[in-house]
C-alpha positions, 0 to 999 in steps of 0.5 A: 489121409482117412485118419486126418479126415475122421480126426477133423469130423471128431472134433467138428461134432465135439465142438458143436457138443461144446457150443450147444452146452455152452448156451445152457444156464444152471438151474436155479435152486428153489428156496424152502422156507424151513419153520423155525420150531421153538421149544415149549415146556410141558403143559397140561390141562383137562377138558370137561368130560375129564379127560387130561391133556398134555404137550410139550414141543422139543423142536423134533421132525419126528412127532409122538402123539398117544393116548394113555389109559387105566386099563392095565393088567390090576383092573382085570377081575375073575375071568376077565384075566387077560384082557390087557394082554389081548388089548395090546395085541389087537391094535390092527383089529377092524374097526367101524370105520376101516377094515384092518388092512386099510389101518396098514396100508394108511399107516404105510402110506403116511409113513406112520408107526402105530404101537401098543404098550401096557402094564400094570397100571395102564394101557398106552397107544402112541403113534410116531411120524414126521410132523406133516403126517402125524395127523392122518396116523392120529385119526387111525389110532383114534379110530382103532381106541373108539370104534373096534369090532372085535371080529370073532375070527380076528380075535383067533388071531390075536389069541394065536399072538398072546400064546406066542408071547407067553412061550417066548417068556424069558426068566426075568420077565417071569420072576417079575410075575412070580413077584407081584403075585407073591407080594401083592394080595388084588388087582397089582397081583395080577400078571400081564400076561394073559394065563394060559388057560385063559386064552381061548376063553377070551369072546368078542363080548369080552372085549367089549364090557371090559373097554366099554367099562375102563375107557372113560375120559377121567381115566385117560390122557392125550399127550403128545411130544413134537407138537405144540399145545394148540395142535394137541388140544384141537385133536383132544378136542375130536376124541369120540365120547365114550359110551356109558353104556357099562358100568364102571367095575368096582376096583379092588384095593390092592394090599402088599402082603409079601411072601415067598414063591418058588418055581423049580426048572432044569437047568444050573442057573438060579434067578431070584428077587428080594424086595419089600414094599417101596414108595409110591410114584408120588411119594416124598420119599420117591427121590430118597428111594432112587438115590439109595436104589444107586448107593446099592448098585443099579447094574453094571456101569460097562457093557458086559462087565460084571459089575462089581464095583457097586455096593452089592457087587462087593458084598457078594464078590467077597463072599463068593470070590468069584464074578459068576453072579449078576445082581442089581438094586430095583426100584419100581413105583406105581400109583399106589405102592411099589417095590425095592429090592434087588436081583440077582442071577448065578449058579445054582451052587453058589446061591447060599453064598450069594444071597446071604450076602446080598441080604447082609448089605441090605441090612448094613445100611439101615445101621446109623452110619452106614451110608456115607455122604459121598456114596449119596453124592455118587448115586445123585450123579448117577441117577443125574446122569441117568435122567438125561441120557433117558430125557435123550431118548424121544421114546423113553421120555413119551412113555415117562409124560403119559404114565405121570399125566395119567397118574399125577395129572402133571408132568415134570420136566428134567430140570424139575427131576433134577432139582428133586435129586439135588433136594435128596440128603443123606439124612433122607437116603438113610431114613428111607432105607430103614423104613423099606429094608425092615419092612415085609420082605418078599423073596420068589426064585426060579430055576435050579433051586437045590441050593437055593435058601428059604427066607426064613434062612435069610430074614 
C-alpha cells in the first residue's frame, strides 16, 4: 500500500517535471557575420620621412605587424660592442608612456606577444595577436621603439639576460662567430653577442646615442602580415618621428679577408667550417648560388638520419667508412656579401679523413662537368620544396618580408622565388661554383683539435 502510494507521487511529480519542460522553446542560435578575408599580394611603399612600408594580407586570425630596423651587430663601433645584444633584451624596459609591468599586463590583456630578434644586418620587433587586437599590441611596441628610458636599474637586469645568453652558448652558434670574425675585416666581423667584458660597461647614455643615432626613418621598415595595406599604412602613419638629436655614425665598409681560427675545448668532438665569400642577397648569382648550396648537400632530408645521401655525405662516407660525422652545405647572404661553405661535426680522430674529403668534393665540382643536369634538377626540387614548406610557416615568411623590405626596399612573393629557381641552369650552377670555391677560403674550428688539419694542409 505504502509503495502504490509513494509510486503514484513519483510519477505525479515526473509528470508535472514533463509538462513544465514541454513549454520551453529552444533557443535560438545567434547568427555572426563572419568577413570573408581575400588575399592580397605584398605591397610596398615609402612615405616622405623615408620610411618604407609593407603588407601583404594572406586571409590569417592571426596577425604579424613589426618594425624592422639597421641596428644590427655590424653597425657597433669601438666600445659600443654589444649594444644590439642589449637591444633585444630590453623589450620590456619602462618607457615615457608606461611602466614595464603595465607593457605586460596590456600585451596579456589583449592577449598579445611582443618579441625581439637580431642579426648582423638588423634589429626586428614584431607583434603577433588575433586581428581584432593586434592594434592595442601595435601601440605597445611603438611605445617601447620611440619613447624607452632606459632606467639605470632596469639595465642591470638586462645585463644579468645578456650574460645568461652567452653561457648557454652552443658550439654551433660559436663557430658562427668564430666565422665572420675570422672571414671579415669591419662591422660584419663583429658578434651578436655582447662580449663579456663588456657587459657591465653598457650605461643608460649608452643605449641612448646608439638608438638615437641608428633609428632613423630610411633605415627602417613597417611590415605587416594578416593585415590589409590601408590598415598598415594608417599605423605607419602614427609612428613618432625620430629625433635627430645624434649624428648618424660613420659606417665602416666591411671587407672579406678570410682566414683561419681556431679554439681548442676538452672533449672528443670537433666542430668545424670551410667557407669562402658568396654572393650577396640581391645578387644575380643569389639563385645559382642556393641551387648549388642543394646540389652538395643541405643537411639530412629525414629526422635523425645521418645524411649520407647528398653529395658531401658520400664523399666523406667513403673516405671515413663510418656514419659518425654530420655535415651540411651553407649559404648565408647579407646586404653586401655572404658566405658559402659547409659544416661539419665528428670525432676528433676522424677529422683528418673527414675534411679532406669534404674539401676534395668541393673542389670536383668546379671541374668542367662536374655537376650534372639532373643533380641541378634535384637541388631545384628541393630548394622548391623548401621555399614552400617556409612560405607554411607564418613566422618564418615575416622575418623573410622585413629583412627583404629593409634591404631590397621589395618583397618577393613565392611564385616570384619560384620562378627564380626554375630560371637557375646548370650552366649558372657551375659557373657560380668556380667563381666561390676558388675564392679565399676561410676555415675556423672548435673542440678537440688534436687531429684537427691546418688550412695549408687542406687548400
Amino acid at each position: 500500500m505504502l509503495s502504490t502510494r509513494a509510486a503514484r507521487n513519483l510519477a505525479s511529480c515526473l509528470k508535472g517535471q514533463g509538462r513544465y519542460y514541454s513549454a520551453v522553446q529552444p533557443a535560438e542560435i545567434p547568427q555572426f557575420n563572419i568577413p570573408q578575408l581575400t588575399k592580397e599580394p605584398p605591397k610596398v611603399t615609402t612615405r616622405e620621412n623615408g620610411l618604407t612600408v609593407a603588407s601583404a594580407e594572406n586571409g590569417s586570425p592571426i596577425s604579424r605587424v613589426g618594425v624592422a630596423v639597421q641596428a644590427g651587430a655590424r653597425f657597433e663601433t669601438s666600445g659600443y660592442y654589444g649594444l644590439s645584444h642589449f637591444l633585444r633584451n630590453a623589450t620590456a624596459m619602462t618607457t615615457a608612456s608606461i611602466h614595464s609591468i603595465s607593457i605586460v599586463r596590456e600585451l596579456q590583456k589583449y592577449g598579445c606577444n611582443l618579441s625581439c630578434t637580431s642579426n648582423r644586418e638588423y634589429l626586428l620587433y614584431q607583434v603577433e595577436g588575433t586581428r581584432d587586437n593586434i592594434e592595442a599590441g601595435i601601440d605597445v611596441m611603438s611605445t617601447i621603439i620611440s619613447e624607452p628610458l632606459y632606467y639605470k636599474h632596469e639595465i642591470q637586469d638586462v645585463a644579468d639576460l645578456v650574460a645568461l645568453d652567452n653561457q648557454s652558448l652552443q658550439p654551433e652558434a660559436l663557430l658562427m662567430e668564430d666565422l665572420h670574425a675570422a672571414a671579415f675585416k669591419g662591422g660584419m666581423s663583429n658578434s651578436l653577442y655582447c662580449p663579456s667584458y663588456q657587459i657591465k660597461q653598457i650605461t643608460t647614455e649608452m643605449m641612448h646615442a646608439y638608438r638615437l643615432s641608428l633609428f632613423r626613418e630610411p633605415r627602417m621598415a613597417f611590415v605587416g602580415l594578416g593585415v590589409n595595406s590601408d590598415f598598415i599604412t594608417e599605423k605607419a602613419a602614427q609612428l613618432p618621428t625620430s629625433l635627430d638629436l645624434v649624428d648618424l655614425p660613420e659606417e665602416l665598409p666591411s671587407k672579406y679577408v678570410g682566414g683561419e681560427s681556431r679554439t681548442s675545448s676538452a672533449g672528443n668532438l670537433t666542430y668545424a667550417c670551410l667557407a669562402s665569400e658568396g654572393p650577396s642577397m640581391g645578387s644575380k648569382d643569389a639563385a645559382a648560388a642556393a641551387v648549388l648550396q642543394y646540389v652538395m648537400g643541405a643537411g639530412p632530408s629525414v629526422k635523425y638520419s645521418p645524411g649520407i645521401v647528398s653529395r658531401l655525405g658520400k664523399a666523406v662516407y667513403s673516405a671515413l667508412g663510418s656514419e659518425d660525422f654530420a655535415i651540411s652545405g651553407m649559404n648565408l647572404s647579407y646586404s653586401d656579401t655572404g658566405l658559402f661553405g659547409f659544416t661539419v661535426t665528428g670525432y676528433a680522430q676522424d677529422m683528418g679523413p673527414i675534411m679532406k674529403a669534404a674539401v676534395g668534393e668541393f673542389t670536383a665540382v668546379t671541374k668542367s662537368g662536374a655537376i650534372s643536369d639532373e643533380a641541378v634538377t634535384n637541388a631545384k626540387n628541393q630548394l622548391k620544396a623548401a621555399i614552400m614548406i617556409n612560405c607554411e610557416d607564418t613566422g618564418s615568411t615575416f622575418n623573410s618580408m622585413a629583412a627583404e623590405c629593409l634591404i631590397t626596399k621589395k618583397v618577393s612573393d613565392a611564385s616570384a622565388l619560384l620562378q627564380a629557381v626554375d630560371g637557375v641552369s646548370t650552366a649558372d650552377v657551375s659557373n657560380v661554383a668556380k667563381k666561390i670555391i676558388n675564392g679565399k677560403p676561410t676555415l675556423v674550428s672548435r673542440g678537440n683539435l688534436s687531429w684537427m688539419p691546418r688550412l695549408v694542409d687542406l687548400m
